[in-house]
N, C-alpha and C positions, 0 to 999 in steps of 0.2 A: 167474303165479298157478296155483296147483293146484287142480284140478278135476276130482270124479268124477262121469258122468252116466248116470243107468240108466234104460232104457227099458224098460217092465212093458208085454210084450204080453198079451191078450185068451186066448191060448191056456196062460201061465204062464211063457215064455219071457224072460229078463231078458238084457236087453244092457249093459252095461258100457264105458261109453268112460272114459279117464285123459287127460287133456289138463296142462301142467306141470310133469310130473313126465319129467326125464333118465337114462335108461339103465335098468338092470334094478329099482330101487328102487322099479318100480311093482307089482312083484311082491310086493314084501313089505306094500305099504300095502293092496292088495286079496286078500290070502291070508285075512285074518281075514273078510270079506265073502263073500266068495265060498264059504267051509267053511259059513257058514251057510247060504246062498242053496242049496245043493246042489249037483249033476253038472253041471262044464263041459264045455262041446261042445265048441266049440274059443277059439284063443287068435288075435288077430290084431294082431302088433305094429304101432305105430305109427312113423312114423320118430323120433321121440322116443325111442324105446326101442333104437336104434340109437346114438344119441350118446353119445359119452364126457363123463361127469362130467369138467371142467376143476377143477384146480387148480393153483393159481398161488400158488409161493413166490418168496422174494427174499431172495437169498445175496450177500454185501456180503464183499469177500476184500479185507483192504489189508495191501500190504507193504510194511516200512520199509527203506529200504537208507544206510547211513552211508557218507558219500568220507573219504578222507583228504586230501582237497585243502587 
């Protein structure tokens, strides 16, 4: 499940956690949030942002061979 969590400190500070979401695609789902919210300090990846999106195909190779037997 994907999950964005932002903690609104006292002083105007907003924290942002991404919990869900694999490899850099978090970037692009909190680009739009974060241009509003204004000036990031810093970035702190998670290991999620670390893993490789998997994909997984299935390649099916069949070959006929005729005997003269």
């Amino acid at each position: 499940m994907e999950t964005l969590e932002f903690v609104i400190y006292p002083d105007g500070r907003v924290q942002e956690k991404v919990s869900g979401i694999v490899g850099a695609t978090c970037t692009e789902v909190t680009a739009a949030i974060e241009a509003e919210l204004g000036h990031v300090v810093s970035h702190q990846p998670s290991s999620e942002f670390y893993n490789a999106v998997q994909h997984q195909s299935t390649v099916a190779t069949t070959q006929a061979s005729f005997s003269e037997w």
